[in-house]
N, C-alpha and C positions, 0 to 999 in steps of 0.2 A: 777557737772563737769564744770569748768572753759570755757569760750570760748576762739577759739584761739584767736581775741585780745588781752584777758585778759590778757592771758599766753603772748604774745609778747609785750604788757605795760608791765609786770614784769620782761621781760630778757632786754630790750633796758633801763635800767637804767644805769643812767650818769658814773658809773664805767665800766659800757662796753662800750658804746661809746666812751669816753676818753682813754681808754685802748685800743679799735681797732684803735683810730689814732694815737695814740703814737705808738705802734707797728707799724702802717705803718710809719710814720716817720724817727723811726728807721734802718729797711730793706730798705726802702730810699735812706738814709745815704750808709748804708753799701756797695748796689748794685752802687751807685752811685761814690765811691771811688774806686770801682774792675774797671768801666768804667774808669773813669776819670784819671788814675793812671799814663797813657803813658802821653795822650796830657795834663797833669796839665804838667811835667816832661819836656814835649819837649818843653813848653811854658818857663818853668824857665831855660831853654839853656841846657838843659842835653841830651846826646846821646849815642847812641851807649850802651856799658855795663854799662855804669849807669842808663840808663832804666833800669836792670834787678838788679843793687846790691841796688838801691836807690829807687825801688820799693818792692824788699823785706824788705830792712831794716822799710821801713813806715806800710806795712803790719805786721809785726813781731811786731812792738810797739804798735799798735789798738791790736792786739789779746793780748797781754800782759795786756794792757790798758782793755780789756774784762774781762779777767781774775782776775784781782785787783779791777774791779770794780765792778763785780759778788758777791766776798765777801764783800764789802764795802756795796754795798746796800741791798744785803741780809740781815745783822748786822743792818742797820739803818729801813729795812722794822719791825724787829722784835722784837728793842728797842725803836723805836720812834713813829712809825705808815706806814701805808703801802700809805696812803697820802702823808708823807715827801718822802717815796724812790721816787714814781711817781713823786715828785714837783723835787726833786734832779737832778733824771736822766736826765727828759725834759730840764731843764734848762741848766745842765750843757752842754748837746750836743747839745742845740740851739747855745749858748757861742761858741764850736767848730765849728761848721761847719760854724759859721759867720769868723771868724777869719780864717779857710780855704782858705775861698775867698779873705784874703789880704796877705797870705805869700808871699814869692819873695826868701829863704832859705830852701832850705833843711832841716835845722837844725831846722826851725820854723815848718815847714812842718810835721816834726816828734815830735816836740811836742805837737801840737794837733791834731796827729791823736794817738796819745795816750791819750789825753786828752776825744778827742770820743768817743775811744773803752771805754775808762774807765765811760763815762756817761751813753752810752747806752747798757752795762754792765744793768741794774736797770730795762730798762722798760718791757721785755715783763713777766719775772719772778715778778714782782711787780703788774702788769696787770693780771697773771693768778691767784696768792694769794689773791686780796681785790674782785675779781667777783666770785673764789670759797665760798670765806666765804659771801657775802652779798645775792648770789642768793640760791633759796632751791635747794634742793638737786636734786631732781628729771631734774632742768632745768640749774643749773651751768654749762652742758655740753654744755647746747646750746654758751650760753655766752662767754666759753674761746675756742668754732667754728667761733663765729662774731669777737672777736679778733685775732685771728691767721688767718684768710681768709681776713679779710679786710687788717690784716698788710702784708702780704707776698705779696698782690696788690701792693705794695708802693714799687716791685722791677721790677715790669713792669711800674708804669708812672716812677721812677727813671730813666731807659733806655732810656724812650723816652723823659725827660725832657734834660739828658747827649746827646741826638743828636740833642736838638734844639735850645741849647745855650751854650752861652761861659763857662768854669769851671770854673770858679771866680761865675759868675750869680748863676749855677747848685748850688753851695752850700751855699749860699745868701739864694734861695727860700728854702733852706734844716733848714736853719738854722729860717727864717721868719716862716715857717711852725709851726716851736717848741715851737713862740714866741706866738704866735694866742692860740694853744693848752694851753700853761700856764694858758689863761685868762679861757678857758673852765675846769682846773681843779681845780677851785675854787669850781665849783659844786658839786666836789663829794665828798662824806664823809665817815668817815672813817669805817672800819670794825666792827660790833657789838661787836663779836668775841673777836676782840681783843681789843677792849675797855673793856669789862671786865677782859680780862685779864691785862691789865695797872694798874685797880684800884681794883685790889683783894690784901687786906691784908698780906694773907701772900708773901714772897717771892718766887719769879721765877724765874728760869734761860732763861733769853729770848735772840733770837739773837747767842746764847753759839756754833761758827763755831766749836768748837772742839768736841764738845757733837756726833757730825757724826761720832771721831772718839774713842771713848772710851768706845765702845760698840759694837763687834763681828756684831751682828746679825743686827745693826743700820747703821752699816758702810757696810754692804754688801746689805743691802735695796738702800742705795744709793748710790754705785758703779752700781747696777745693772740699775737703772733708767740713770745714764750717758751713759752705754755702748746699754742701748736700741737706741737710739740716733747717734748710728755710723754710719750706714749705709748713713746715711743725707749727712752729711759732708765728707765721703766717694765719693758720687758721684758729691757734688759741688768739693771738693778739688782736686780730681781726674780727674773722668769722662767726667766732664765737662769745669774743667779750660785747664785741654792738651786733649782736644776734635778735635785740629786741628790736632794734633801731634799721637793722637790715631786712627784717620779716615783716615791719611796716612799711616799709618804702616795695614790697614783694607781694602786701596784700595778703599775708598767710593768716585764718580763720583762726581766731582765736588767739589767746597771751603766749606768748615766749619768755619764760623767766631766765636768766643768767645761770642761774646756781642750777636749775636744772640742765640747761645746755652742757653748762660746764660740766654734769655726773652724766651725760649720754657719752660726750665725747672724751674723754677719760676712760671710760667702760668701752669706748670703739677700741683705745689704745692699749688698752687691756688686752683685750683679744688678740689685735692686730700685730702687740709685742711678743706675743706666743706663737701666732703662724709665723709669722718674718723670721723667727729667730730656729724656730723647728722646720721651716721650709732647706732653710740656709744650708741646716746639716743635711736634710734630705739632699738638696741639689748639688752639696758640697758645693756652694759659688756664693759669697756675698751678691757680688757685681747686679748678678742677675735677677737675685730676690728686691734690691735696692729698684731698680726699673721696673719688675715689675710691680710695686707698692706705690713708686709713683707716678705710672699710668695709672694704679687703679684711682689714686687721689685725685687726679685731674677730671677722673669718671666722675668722683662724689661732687669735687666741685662744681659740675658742668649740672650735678643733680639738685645740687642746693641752690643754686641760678634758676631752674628751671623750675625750681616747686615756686613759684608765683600762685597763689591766688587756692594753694592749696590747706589743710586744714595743718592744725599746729604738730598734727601727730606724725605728719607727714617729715613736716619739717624739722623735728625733733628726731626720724630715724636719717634723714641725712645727714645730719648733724653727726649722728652714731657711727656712718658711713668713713664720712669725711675723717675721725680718729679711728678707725681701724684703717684707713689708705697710710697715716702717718704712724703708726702703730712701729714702723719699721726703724724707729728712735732704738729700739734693741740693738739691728743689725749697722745700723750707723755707726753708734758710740763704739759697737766691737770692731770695725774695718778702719775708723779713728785709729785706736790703739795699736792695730796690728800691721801699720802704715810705717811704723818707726822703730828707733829702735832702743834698745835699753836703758841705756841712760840718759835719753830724752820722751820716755814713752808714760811718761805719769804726767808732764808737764803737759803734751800733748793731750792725753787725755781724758784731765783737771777742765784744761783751757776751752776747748772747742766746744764742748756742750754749753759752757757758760757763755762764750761769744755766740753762739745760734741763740741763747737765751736776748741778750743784749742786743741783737738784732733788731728784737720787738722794738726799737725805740726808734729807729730809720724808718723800718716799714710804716710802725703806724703816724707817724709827719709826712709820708708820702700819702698818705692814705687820707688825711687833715688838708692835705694841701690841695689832691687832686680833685674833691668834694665838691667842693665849689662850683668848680664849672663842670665838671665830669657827671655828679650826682653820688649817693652812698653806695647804690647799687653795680655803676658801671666802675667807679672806681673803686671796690672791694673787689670785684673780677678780672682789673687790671692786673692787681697786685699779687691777687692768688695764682696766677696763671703763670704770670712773669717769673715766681717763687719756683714755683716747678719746671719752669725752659732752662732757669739758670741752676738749679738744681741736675738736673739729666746734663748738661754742659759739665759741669764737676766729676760728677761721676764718671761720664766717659774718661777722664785722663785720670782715672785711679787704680793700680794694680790690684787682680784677683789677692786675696789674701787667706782662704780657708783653710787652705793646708801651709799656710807659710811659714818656716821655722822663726821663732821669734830672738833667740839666744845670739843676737848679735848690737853691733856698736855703731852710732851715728858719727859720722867724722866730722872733726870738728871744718 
C-alpha cells in the first residue's frame, strides 16, 4: 500500500497545479468584472441608465463570448491536444483582461469582454479532461477537488484585489497573472490517452461537436449533466446578484451589499468544492455525493426563504449555506468528463460548464417575467426549487463513474 506522500506526489503533478491556477485566474476574472462593472462605467463618464443597459449589454457579450468559446476549445482540446486548449485559453484571456485595463469605449469595452468570455470559455473544461485522463483512476477525484477549490478561491482574493485598487490596475494583475502561468504550462504534458489516440492508424472522429447530437441516448447523457448544473447559476444569477432587492421584499434588518453576498457565497463554494470532491473519493460514488449536495441546497434555500424579518448576518450566513450546498461544481464538472469518451471528452467538458453558465439568461427572463404577478419573493423560490427537481431528474439517468476506466472511443 502506497504511503500518503506517495499518493499526494502522484495527484500534485504539474497538470493539476497548472489547472488549479488557471481556474483560479479564470473565476478571477469573472468575479472581478461582476465587481468592477459600475465603477469601470462611472469612471468612463457613464450614469444613471447606462449603468444598467451598458452593463448588461457587456455582460451578455462575455456570456456569449463563454458560449463560443466553450465549443471552440472543446474542438481544439479534441483535435489538437488538451495542452493547445490550456495554452489557448490562458493566453488568449491574459491578452483580454490586459487590454481591459486600457479601454476609454464602450464599444472597446465590449469587445474584449467578449473576447474573455470567449478565452476563458477553455480553461476549467480543459483542466478537468488532461488530470482525468493522466491521474489513475482511483485518485483523478482528488485532482479535479485541488482544481476546482483552489480556482473558485481566485473569487474571494478577486474581491479583495477589486477593493484595493484602481480598475484599470484590477485587470493588469488579472491579466499578469495569466502571463506568469503561460510560462508554468510549459511543464505539463500532454494526455497519454490521447496521444494514442492522435497516432492510431486508423481514423477517428475526434472533437465531432455534432456527434452529441445524432444519437438519442448521447444527447440525453449530455443534456442531463448540463441540467445537473442549474441549481449553481440559479442561486448566483438569482439569489445572490437581486440579494439586496430580495432581502427587502424579506424585511431582513439591516443593508445586503452584492459584492459582499457575492464573497460569502463564493467562500460557501470554496468549502463545499473541497467536501464534495474529498467525500466522492471517500464514498467512492459521484452519484451519491451529487444528491446529497442537492438536498442539502434545497435545505439552504428553504433557509434563505425563511430568514424573513431577520438580521442581515443571518442572512448573509445563508447565503454562505446556499454556496457550500452548490459547492458540488467540483463533482459535476468531473462525472461531465467521465461520461464520455476520448475523443469527444474535451469537447464535452469545454461545453457544459459554459451552457450551465448561459443558462443564467433563461432563468433570469423567467424570473423578470414571473415578478409581476408572482412578486420577487415567490418567484425567486419558484425558480430555485424548480432548478433543483430538474437537476435530481438529470442525475437519476446518469451512470456511476468513479471507478470508470476512461481509455476508451465514442462511436461515431
Amino acid at each position: 500500500m502506497k504511503s500518503p506522500p506517495t499518493i499526494f506526489r502522484e495527484i500534485l503533478q504539474p497538470a493539476v497545479i497548472v489547472g488549479a491556477l488557471g481556474y483560479f485566474v479564470d473565476v478571477y476574472d469573472l468575479i472581478l468584472f461582476a465587481i468592477l462593472r459600475i465603477p469601470s462605467l462611472k469612471a468612463m463618464g457613464f450614469s444613471g441608465e447606462l449603468l444598467v443597459s451598458h452593463g448588461i449589454l457587456l455582460l451578455n457579450l462575455q456570456m456569449v463570448g463563454m458560449l463560443v468559446g466553450g465549443i471552440f476549445f472543446g474542438i481544439l482540446g479534441d483535435r489538437v491536444g488538451r495542452v493547445a486548449l490550456l495554452f489557448g485559453s490562458i493566453l488568449l484571456y491574459s491578452i483580454a483582461n490586459i487590454a481591459n485595463g486600457f479601454v476609454h469605449s464602450i464599444e472597446a469595452y465590449a469587445v474584449w469582454r467578449f473576447v474573455a468570455g470567449f478565452g476563458l470559455a477553455g480553461e476549467l473544461g480543459g483542466g478537468i479532461t488532461l488530470v482525468t485522463e493522466v491521474l489513475p483512476k482511483a485518485l483523478r477525484g482528488y485532482g479535479t477537488t485541488i482544481i476546482a477549490t483552489v480556482g473558485v478561491f481566485g473569487a474571494v482574493i478577486g474581491g479583495l484585489v477589486a477593493q484595493k485598487v484602481e480598475w484599470r490596475t484590477a485587470y493588469f494583475i488579472g491579466g499578469g497573472l495569466g502571463v506568469v502561468l503561460l510560462v508554468l504550462r510549459l511543464s505539463v504534458a500532454e494526455s497519454g490517452m490521447f496521444k494514442q489516440l492522435r497516432s492510431a492508424t486508423t481514423h477517428v472522429s475526434r472533437g465531432n461537436f455534432f456527434m452529441l447530437f445524432n444519437n438519442l441516448a448521447r444527447f440525453m447523457k449530455y443534456l442531463r449533466c448540463i441540467l445537473i448544473g442549474l441549481p449553481l447559476w440559479c442561486i448566483v444569477g438569482i439569489l445572490v446578484t437581486f440579494s439586496p432587492e430580495i432581502s427587502g421584499a424579506l424585511k431582513i434588518q439591516g443593508e445586503i451589499k452584492v459584492a459582499q453576498a457575492i464573497a460569502f457565497c463564493y467562500l460557501g463554494i470554496t468549502f463545499g468544492g473541497f467536501a464534495s470532491g474529498y467525500f466522492s473519493q471517500l464514498l467512492q460514488s459521484r452519484r451519491k455525493i451529487l444528491f446529497l449536495f442537492l438536498i442539502f441546497t434545497a435545505l439552504a434555500m428553504a433557509g434563505y426563504f425563511l430568514a424573513a424579518g431577520q438580521s442581515n448576518g443571518t442572512f448573509y450566513l445563508a447565503i454562505l449555506l446556499l454556496g457550500f450546498g452548490v459547492g458540488y461544481w467540483t463533482v459535476f464538472a468531473t462525472i461531465a468528463a467521465e461520461q464520455f469518451g476520448t475523443n469527444i471528452r474535451a469537447t464535452v467538458a469545454t461545453t457544459v460548464p459554459n451552457f450551465v453558465r448561459g443558462a443564467t439568461v433563461p432563468l433570469t427572463l423567467a424570473f423578470n417575467h414571473l415578478k409581476p404577478t408572482c412578486g420577487i419573493v415567490t418567484s425567486a423560490a419558484v425558480i430555485s426549487f424548480a432548478c433543483v427537481l430538474i437537476a435530481l431528474w438529470a442525475l437519476r439517468g446518469l451512470e456511476e463513474t468513479y471507478d470508470k476506466e476512461l481509455d476508451y472511443l465514442e462511436p461515431v
